[in-house]
C-alpha positions as CSV (number, residue, x, y, z in Angstrom):
1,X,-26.1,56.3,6.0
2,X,-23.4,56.2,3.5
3,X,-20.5,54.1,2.9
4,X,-18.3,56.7,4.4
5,X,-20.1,57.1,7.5
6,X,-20.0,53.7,8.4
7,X,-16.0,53.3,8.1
8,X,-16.2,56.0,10.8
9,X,-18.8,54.2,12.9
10,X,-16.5,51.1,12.2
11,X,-13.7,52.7,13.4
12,X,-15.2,54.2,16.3
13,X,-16.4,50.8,17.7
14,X,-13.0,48.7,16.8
15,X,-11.2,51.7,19.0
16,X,-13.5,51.6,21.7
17,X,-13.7,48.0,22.7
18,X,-10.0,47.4,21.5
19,X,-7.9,50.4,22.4
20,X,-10.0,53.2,24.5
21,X,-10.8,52.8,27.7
22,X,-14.7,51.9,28.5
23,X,-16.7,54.6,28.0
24,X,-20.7,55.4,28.7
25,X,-23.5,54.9,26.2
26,X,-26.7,57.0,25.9
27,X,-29.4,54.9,27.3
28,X,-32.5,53.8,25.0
29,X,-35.2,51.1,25.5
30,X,-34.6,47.6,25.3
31,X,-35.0,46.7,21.8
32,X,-32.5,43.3,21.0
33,X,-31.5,40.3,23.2
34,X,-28.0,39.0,22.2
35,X,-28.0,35.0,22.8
36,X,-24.9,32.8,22.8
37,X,-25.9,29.1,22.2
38,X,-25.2,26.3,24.3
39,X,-23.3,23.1,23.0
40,X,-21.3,20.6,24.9
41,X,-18.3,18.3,23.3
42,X,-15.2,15.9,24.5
43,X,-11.5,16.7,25.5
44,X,-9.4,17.4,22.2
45,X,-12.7,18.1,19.9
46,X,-13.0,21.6,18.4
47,X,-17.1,22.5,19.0
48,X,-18.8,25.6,17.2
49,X,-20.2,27.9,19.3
50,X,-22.8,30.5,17.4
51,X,-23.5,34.1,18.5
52,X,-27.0,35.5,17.0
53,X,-29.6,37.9,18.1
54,X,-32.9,38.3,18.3
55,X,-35.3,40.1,16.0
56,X,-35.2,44.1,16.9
57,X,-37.7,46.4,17.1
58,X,-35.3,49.0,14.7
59,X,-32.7,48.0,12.5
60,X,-29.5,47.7,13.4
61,X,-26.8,48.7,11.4
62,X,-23.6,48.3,13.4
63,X,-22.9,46.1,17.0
64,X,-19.9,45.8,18.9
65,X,-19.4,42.6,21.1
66,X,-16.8,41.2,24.0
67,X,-17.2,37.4,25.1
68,X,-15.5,35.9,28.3
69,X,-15.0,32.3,28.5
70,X,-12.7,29.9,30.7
71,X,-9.2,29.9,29.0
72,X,-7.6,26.9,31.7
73,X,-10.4,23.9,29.8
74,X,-11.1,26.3,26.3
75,X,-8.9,27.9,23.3
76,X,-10.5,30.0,20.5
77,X,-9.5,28.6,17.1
78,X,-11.0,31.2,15.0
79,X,-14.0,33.3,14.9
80,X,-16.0,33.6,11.7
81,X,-18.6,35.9,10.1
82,X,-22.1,35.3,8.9
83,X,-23.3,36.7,5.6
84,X,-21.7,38.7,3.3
85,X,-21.3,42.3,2.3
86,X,-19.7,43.6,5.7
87,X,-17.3,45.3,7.6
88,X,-16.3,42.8,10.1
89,X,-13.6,42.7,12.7
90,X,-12.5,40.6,15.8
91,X,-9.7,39.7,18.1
92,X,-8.9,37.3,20.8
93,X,-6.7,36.4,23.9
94,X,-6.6,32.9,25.0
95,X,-4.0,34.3,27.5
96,X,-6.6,36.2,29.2
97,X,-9.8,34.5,28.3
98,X,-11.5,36.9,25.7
99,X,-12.4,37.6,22.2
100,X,-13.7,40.7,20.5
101,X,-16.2,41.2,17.5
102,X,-16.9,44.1,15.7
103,X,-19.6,45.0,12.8
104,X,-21.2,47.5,10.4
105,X,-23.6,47.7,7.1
106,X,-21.2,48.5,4.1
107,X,-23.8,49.9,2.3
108,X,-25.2,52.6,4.1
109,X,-28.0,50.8,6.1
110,X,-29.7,48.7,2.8
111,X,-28.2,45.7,4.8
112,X,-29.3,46.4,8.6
113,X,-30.7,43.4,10.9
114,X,-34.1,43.5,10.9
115,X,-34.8,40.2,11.7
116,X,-33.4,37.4,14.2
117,X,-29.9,36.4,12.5
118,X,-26.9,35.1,13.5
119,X,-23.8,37.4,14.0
120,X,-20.8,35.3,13.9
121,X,-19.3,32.0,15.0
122,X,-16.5,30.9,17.7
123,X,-14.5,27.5,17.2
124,X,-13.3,26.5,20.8
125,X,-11.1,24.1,21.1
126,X,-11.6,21.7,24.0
127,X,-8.0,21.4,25.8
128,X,-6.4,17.8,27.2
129,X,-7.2,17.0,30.3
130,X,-9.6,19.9,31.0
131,X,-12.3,20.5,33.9
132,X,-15.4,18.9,33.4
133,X,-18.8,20.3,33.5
134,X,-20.4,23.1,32.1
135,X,-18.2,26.1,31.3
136,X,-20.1,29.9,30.7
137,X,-19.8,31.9,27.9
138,X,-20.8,35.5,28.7
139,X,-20.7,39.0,27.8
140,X,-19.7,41.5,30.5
141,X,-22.9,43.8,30.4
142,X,-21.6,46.0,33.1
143,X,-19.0,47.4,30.4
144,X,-20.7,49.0,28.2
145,X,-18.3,48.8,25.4
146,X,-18.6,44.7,25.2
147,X,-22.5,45.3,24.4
148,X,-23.0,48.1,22.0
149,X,-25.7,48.3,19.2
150,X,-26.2,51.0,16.5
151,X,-29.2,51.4,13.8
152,X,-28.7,53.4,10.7
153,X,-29.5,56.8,12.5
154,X,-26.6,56.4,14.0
155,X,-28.5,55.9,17.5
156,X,-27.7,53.5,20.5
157,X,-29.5,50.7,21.0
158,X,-30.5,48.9,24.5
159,X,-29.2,45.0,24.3
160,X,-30.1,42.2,26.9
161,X,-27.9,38.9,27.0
162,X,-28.7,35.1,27.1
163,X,-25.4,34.1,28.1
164,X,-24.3,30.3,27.0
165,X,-22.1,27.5,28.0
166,X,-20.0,24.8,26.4
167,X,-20.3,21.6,28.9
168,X,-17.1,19.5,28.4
169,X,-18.2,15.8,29.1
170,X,-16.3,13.1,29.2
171,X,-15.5,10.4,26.9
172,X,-18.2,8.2,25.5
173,X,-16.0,6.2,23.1
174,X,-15.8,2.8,24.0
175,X,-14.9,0.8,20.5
176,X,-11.4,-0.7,19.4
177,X,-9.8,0.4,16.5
178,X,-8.3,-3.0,16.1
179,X,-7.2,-6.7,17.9
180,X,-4.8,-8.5,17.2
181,X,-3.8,-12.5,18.2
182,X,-0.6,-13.7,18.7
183,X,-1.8,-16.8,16.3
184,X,-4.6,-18.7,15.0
185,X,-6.8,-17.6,11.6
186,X,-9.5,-15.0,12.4
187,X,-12.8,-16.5,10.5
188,X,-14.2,-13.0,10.2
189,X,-12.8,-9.2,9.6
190,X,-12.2,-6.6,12.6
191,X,-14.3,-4.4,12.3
192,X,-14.9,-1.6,15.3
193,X,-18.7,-2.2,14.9
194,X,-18.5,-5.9,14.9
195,X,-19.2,-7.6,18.4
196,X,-18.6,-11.3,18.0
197,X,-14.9,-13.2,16.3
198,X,-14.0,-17.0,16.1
199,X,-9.8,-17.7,15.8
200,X,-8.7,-21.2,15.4
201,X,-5.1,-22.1,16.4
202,X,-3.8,-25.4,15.8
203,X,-3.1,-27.9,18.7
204,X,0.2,-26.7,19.4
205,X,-0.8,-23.3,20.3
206,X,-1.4,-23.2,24.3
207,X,-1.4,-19.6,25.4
208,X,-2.8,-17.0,23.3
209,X,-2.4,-12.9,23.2
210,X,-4.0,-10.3,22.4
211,X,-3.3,-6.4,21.2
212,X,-6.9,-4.3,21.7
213,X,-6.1,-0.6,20.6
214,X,-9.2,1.5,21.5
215,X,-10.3,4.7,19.7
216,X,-10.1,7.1,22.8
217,X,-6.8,7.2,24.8
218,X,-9.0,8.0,27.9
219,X,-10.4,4.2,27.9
220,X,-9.9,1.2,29.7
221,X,-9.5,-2.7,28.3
222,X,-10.1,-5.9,30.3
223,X,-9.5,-9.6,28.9
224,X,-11.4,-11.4,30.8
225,X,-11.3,-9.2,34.3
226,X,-7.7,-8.8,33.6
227,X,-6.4,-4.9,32.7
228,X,-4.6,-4.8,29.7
229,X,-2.9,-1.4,28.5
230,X,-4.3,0.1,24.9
231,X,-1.7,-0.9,21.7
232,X,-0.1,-3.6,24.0
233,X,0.8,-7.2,24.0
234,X,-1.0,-8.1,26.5
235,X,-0.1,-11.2,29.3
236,X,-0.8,-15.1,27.7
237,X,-3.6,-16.8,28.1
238,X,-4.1,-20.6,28.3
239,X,-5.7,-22.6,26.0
240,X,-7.4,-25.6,26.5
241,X,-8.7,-28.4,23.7
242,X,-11.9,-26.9,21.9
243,X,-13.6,-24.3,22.5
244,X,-12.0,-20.5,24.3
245,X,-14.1,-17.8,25.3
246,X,-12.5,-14.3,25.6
247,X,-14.8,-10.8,26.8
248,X,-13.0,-8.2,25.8
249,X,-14.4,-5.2,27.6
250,X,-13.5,-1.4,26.8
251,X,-15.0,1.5,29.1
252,X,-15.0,4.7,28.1
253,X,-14.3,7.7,30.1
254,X,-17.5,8.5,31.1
255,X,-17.9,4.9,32.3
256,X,-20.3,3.4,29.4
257,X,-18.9,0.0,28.0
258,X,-18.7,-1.9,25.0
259,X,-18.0,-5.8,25.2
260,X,-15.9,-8.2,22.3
261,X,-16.1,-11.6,22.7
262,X,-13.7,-13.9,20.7
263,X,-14.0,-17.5,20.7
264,X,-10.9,-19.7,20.1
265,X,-10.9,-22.6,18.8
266,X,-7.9,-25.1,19.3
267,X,-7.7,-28.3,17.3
268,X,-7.8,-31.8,19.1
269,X,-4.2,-32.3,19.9
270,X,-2.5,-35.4,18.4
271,X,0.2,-36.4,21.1
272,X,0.5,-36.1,24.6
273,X,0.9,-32.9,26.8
274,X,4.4,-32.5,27.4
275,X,5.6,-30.8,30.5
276,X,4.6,-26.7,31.2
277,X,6.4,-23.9,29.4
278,X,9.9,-23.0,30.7
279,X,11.6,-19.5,31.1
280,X,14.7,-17.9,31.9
281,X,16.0,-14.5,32.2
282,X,19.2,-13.5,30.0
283,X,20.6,-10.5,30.7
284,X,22.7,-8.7,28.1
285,X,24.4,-4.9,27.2
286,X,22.6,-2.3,25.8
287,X,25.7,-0.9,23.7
288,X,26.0,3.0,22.3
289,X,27.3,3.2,18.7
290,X,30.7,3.2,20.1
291,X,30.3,-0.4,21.3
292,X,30.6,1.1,24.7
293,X,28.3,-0.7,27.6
294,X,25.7,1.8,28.6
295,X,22.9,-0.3,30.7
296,X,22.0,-3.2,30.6
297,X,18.4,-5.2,29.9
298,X,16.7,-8.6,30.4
299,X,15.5,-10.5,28.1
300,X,12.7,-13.1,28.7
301,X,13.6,-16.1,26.7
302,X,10.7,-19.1,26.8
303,X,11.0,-22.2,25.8
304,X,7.3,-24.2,25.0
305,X,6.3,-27.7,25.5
306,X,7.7,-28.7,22.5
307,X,10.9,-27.1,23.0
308,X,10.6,-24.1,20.6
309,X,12.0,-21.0,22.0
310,X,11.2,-17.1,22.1
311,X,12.5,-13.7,23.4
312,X,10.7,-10.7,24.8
313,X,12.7,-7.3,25.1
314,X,11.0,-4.6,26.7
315,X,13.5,-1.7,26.9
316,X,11.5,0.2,30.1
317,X,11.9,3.7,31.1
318,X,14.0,2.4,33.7
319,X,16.7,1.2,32.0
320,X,16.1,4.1,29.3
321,X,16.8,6.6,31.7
322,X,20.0,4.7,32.9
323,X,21.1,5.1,29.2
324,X,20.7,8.3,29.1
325,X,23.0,9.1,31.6
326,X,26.0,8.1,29.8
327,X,28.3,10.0,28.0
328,X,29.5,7.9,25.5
329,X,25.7,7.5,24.4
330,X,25.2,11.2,23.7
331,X,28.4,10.8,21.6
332,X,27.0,8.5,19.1
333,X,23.1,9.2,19.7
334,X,22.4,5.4,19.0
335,X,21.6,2.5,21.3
336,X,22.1,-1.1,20.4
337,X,20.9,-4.1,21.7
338,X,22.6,-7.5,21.1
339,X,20.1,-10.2,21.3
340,X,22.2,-13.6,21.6
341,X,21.3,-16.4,19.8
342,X,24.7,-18.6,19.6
343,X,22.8,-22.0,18.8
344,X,20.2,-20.6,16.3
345,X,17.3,-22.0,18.5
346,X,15.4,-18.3,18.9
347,X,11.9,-18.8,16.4
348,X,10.3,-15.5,17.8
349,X,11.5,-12.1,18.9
350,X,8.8,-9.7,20.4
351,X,10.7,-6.1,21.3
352,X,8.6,-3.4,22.9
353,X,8.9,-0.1,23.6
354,X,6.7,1.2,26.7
355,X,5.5,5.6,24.9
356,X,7.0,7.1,28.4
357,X,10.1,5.3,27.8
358,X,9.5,6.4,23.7
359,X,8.6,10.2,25.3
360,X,12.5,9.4,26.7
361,X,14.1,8.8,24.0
362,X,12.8,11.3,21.9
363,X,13.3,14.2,24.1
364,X,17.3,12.8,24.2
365,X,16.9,12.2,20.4
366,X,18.4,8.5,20.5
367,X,18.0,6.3,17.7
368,X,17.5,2.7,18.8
369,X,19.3,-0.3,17.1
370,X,17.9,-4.3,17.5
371,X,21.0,-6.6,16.3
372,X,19.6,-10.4,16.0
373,X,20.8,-13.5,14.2
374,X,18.1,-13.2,11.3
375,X,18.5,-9.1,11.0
376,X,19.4,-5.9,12.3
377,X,16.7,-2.9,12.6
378,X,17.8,1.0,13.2
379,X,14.8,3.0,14.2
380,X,15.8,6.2,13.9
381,X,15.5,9.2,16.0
382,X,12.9,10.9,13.7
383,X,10.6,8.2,13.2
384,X,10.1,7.3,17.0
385,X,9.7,11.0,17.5
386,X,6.3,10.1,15.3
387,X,5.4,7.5,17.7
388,X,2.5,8.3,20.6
389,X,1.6,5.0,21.9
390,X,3.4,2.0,23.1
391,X,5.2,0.5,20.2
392,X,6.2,-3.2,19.7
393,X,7.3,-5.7,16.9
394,X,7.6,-9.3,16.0
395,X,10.3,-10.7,14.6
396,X,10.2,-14.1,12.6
397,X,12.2,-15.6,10.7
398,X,11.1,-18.4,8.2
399,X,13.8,-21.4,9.4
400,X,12.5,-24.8,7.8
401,X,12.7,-25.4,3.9
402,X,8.9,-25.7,3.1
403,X,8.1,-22.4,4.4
404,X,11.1,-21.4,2.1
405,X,9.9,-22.6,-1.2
406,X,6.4,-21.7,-0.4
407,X,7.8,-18.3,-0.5
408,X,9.8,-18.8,-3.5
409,X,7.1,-19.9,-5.7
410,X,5.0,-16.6,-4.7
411,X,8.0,-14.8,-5.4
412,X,8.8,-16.5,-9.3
413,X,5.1,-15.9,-9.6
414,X,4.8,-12.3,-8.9
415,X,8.6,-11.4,-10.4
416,X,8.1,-13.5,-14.0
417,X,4.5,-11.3,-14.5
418,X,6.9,-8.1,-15.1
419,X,10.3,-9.5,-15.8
420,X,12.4,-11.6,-18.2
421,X,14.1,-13.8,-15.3
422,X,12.5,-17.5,-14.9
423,X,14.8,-18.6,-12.0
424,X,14.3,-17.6,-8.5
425,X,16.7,-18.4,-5.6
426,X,15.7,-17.9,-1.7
427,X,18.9,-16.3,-0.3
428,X,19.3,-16.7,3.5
429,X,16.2,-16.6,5.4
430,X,12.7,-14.4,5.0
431,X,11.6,-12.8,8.1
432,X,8.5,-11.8,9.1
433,X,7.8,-8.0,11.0
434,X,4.5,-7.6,12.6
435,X,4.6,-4.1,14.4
436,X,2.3,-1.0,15.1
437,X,4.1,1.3,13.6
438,X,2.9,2.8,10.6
439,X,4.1,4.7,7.7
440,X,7.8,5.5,9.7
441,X,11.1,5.0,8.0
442,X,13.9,2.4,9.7
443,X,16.2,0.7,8.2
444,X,16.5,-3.3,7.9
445,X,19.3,-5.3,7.3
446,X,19.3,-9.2,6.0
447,X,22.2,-11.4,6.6
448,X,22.9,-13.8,3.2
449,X,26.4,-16.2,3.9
450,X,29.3,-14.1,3.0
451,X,30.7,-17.1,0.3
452,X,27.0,-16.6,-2.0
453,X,27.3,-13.3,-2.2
454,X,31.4,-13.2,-3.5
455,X,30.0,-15.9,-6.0
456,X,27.3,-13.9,-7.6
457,X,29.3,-11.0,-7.5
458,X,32.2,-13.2,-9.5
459,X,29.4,-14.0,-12.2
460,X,28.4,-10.5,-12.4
461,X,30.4,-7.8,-12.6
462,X,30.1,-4.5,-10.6
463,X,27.0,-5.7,-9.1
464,X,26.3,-3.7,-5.9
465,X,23.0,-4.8,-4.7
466,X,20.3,-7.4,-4.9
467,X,16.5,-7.9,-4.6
468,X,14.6,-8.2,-1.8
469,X,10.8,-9.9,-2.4
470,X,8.3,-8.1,0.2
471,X,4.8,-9.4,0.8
472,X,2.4,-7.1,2.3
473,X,-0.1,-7.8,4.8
474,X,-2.7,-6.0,2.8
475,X,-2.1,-9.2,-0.2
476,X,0.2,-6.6,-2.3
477,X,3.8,-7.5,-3.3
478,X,6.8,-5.6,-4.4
479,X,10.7,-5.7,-5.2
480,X,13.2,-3.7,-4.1
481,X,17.1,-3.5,-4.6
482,X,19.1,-4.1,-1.4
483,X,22.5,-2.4,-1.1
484,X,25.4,-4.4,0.5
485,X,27.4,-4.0,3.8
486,X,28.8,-5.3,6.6
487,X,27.0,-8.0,8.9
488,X,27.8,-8.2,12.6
489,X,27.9,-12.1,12.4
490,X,31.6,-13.8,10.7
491,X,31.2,-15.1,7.4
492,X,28.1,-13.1,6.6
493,X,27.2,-9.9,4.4
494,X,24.1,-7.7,5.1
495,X,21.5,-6.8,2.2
496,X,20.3,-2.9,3.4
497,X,17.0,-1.5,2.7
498,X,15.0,1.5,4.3
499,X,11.1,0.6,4.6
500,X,8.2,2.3,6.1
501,X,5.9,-0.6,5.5
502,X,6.2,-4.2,7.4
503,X,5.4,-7.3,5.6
504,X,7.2,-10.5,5.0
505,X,10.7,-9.5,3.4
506,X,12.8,-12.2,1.4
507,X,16.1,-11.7,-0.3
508,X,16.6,-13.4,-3.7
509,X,18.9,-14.2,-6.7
510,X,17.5,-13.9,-10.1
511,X,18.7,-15.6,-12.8
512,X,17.8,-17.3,-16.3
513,X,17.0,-14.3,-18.8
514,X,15.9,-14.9,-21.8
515,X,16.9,-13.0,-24.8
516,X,14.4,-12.8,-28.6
517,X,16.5,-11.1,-31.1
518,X,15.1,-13.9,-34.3
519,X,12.7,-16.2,-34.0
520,X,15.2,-19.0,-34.2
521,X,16.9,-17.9,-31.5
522,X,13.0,-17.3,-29.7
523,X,12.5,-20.8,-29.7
524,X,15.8,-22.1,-29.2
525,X,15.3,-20.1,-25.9
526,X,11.8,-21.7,-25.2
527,X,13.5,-25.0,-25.8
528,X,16.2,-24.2,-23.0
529,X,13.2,-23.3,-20.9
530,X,11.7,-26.4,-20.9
531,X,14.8,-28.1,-20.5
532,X,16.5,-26.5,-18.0
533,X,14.4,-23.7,-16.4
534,X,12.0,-25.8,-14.7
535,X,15.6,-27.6,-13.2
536,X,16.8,-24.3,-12.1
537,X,13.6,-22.6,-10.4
538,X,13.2,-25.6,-8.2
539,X,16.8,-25.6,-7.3
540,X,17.5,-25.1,-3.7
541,X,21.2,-24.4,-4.5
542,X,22.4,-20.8,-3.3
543,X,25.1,-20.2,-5.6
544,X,24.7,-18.3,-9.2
545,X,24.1,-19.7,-12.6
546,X,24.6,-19.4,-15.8
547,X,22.5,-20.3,-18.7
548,X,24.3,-23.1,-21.2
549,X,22.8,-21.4,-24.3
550,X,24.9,-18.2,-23.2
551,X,22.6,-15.8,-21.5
552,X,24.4,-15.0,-18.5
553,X,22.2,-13.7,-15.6
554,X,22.1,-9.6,-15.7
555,X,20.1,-8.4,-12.9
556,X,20.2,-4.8,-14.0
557,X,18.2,-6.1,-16.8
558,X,15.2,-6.1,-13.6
559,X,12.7,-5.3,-14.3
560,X,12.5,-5.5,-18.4
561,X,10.2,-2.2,-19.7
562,X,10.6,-2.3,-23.5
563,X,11.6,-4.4,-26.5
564,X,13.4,-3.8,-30.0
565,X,10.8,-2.8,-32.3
566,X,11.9,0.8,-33.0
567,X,15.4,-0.8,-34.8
568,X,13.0,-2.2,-37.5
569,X,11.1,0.8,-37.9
570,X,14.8,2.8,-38.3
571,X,15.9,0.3,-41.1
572,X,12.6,0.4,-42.8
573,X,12.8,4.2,-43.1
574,X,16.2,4.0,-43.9
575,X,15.7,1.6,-46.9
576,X,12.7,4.0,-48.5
577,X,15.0,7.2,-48.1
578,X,17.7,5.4,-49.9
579,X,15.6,4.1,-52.6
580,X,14.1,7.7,-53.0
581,X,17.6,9.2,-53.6
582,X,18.6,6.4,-56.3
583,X,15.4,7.4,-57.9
584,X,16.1,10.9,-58.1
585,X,19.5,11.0,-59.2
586,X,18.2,8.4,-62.4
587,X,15.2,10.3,-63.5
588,X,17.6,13.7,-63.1
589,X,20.8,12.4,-65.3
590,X,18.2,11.6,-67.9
591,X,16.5,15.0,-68.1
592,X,20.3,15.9,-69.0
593,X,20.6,13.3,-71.6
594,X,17.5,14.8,-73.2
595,X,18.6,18.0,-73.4
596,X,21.7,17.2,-75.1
């Protein structure tokens, strides 16, 4: 059979399964058996499901193939051919719950099946939420166009099917991706595999969290008997002195289990139990960006044994949908919500988002705005769009001045490895953002006292931002500039700064550069730095500086990337070119002198 001839035969089968209506083949014996494999897989997988035949009594040179399957629970993601050197062809429907394969020998029958091989491949997709059980894949034998084999002389041959199935089952994942404590030091690394933790939490500590994510959305989590809800904060539970024993239990779908246990420790307490934890409800207006009230949520403020207060702000699909309502929202596409804190008393701010009420937001295309004390936080339209689950964060700011230098120090050690400044200042306050969501732009503001900022600005000219110190959870650390702008609290000027990362994030002042043009001045400078650096990078003082041996702070110098060398190499060439010329103009005005 030449190459011609099987174009023709090609085209003849592609027409007839694809285009023309079914039409009668000659009958011959049964010579092949066509058998589609059987596999089984999970909700959202894509499984392979292979296609081969049997070995023939002749050759065959060309086949022509339809496959039903059940389009509600599968999708075909691609069908693919096996070998080389072949016309192949196929098509498929998920609409109606068919696909189409079509084959012949290029080369003129020196590539016929003669032996048990397999045809092509189908990649199904297995859909959300599909039926369970086993689902057929078959070939409708009464038409005799889906079943039609050809051998090189061009003659029909008799096919028999094994039909196959694809059993969807459900879930078996039962492993967490991650936990997470509200407090307390884990001892050992999360790892999914990993059965058995120990946290210790300091005697203060008398109610405890957790957020379990699992690896399957179709699972269930239980702390101790009680449900808790995947990538959520879940309720608190009490801690007594010593020893804490938590079972974390996550069943799958298909109802196998896997258990975590976490034991917490709490330190022996060193005064005496004060009276049980306190809270009350504050209700305040969720604002659109036009400062008009919208809805309104409650806020969940708590105040400890020792008299430390918190907030927790779920914005629910309740009050989402109340928000969406209003007219003035859709004006500005942005809700904000105030969080009061008029005495400065708030340590902790936990802000949740439920995903139905996320599902909300997004479909209106809202961006959401968090206005507290210690920072502002736009998450924007496009980056909760990314969101799937339930999305939280934690909000704390570093208040007391030990925690403040602590940070400090980290920061002068990090910032003098890769710049000339020795003096760094702790503007305002760090704060702290735990959340779960990863690898999303929003926008952060920090709040540093409005009369700081006009005095650095006084000492350097046309300065429009600052740093901002950032500490990774992962132990990396980085500077970035902060632009200013306005601050929703009197006397105070915001540092702005987009971020897709969450750490611990501290704004600074640099100052005390250092300058080497001669090594006289070199160690005049090293003088001032052991007389007065030292002073300045353990100063608590907020205001800017400047140096007494007349290197004012220039924080555009940040970081440093290069040094002077090249003006010696100039003047070194210089000096021989010159000396060159001189040279040449003596030894020619005496060649003249010669000749006269």
């Amino acid at each position: 059979m030449n190459r011609k001839n099987i174009k023709a035969l090609l085209l003849v089968l592609l027409i007839t399964m694809l285009t023309v209506p079914v039409q009668a083949f000659a009958a011959a014996s049964k010579s092949v058996t066509v058998k589609i494999g059987d596999v089984q897989g999970e909700a959202g997988q894509v499984i392979t499901v292979p296609v081969s035949v049997s070995a023939p009594a002749t050759d065959i040179a060309a086949y022509g193939l339809e496959l039903n399957y059940d389009n509600t629970s599968l999708e075909v993601k691609g069908i693919h051919q096996i070998g080389d050197n072949q016309e192949f062809q196929s098509n498929f429907s998920n609409k109606d719950g068919y696909l189409r394969a079509a084959w012949a020998d290029a080369t003129g029958g020196d590539n016929a099946l003669t032996s048990a091989s397999t045809l092509f491949t189908v990649d199904f997709l297995i859909k959300e939420n599909p039926v369970y059980g086993n689902k057929s894949i078959t070939v409708p034998t009464d038409d005799a166009a889906a079943l039609s084999f050809t051998d090189s002389n061009n003659n029909n041959v008799s096919a028999t099917v094994e039909n196959g199935s694809l059993t969807i089952n459900k879930s078996s994942n039962s492993k967490l991706s991650s936990l997470l404590v509200s407090d307390g030091t884990w001892n050992e690394a999360f790892s999914p595999e990993g059965k058995s933790y120990t946290v210790a939490v300091k005697s203060t500590v008398n109610s405890l969290n957790f957020v379990p994510t699992a690896q399957n959305e179709y699972a269930h989590i239980t702390i101790n008997d009680k449900k808790v809800t995947s990538g959520t904060l879940s309720q608190g539970f009490s801690l007594k002195e010593g020893s804490n024993s938590f079972t974390i239990k996550v069943t799958a779908q298909d109802g196998s289990a896997s258990t975590y246990t976490v034991k917490v420790n709490k330190e022996k307490a060193a005064v005496e139990e004060k009276p049980d934890t306190n809270t009350e409800i504050v209700t305040v207006d969720i604002q659109s960006g036009n400062d008009s009230v919208v809805s309104k949520t409650p806020i969940y403020r708590t105040t400890d044994e020792f008299g430390i207060k918190s907030d927790k702000v779920t914005l629910t699909e309740d009050v989402v949908k109340e928000l969406l309502t209003s007219a003035d929202l859709q004006d500005s596409n942005t809700a904000k919500i105030i969080i009061p804190d008029t005495q400065d008393e708030i340590s902790e701010t936990y802000f949740s988002i439920p995903k139905d009420a996320l599902k909300l937001l997004s479909e209106g295309n809202i961006n959401i705005q968090v206005v507290m004390n210690n920072a502002q936080i736009v998450l924007p339209k496009e980056s909760l769009k990314d969101v799937k689950d339930d999305l939280y964060f934690r909000f704390v700011p570093v208040k007391t001045e030990t925690e403040k230098n602590e940070v400090k120090d980290r920061a002068l050690n990090s910032i003098t490895s890769f710049s000339e400044y020795e003096n760094v200042q702790v503007l305002g306050r760090p704060m702290e953002i735990q959340t779960n969501m990863e690898n999303s732009k929003v926008k952060l503001v920090l709040p540093v006292e409005s009369d700081v900022i006009d005095t650095i600005k006084a000492k350097n000219n046309g300065i429009e931002d600052l740093p901002i110190f950032i500490e990774h959870d992962d132990g990396t650390k980085e500077v970035i500039n902060a632009s200013f702008t306005n601050y929703h609290i009197d006397g105070f000027t915001g540092l702005a700064f987009e971020i897709n990362k969450f750490s611990t994030f501290t704004p600074l002042y640099l100052s005390g550069a250092v300058t080497t043009n001669t090594d006289q001045e070199a160690a005049s400078g090293n003088d001032t730095k052991d007389s007065k650096g030292t002073e300045a990078s353990s100063s608590t003082d907020t205001s800017a500086s400047t140096d007494e041996q007349g290197t004012e702070t220039n924080l555009k110098k940040l970081p440093k990337t290069g040094d002077d060398s090249y003006i010696d190499t100039i003047l070194n060439i210089s000096i021989v070119a010159i000396a060159a010329i001189l040279v040449f103009l003596f030894v020619s005005k005496k060649r003249r002198m010669k000749k006269q």
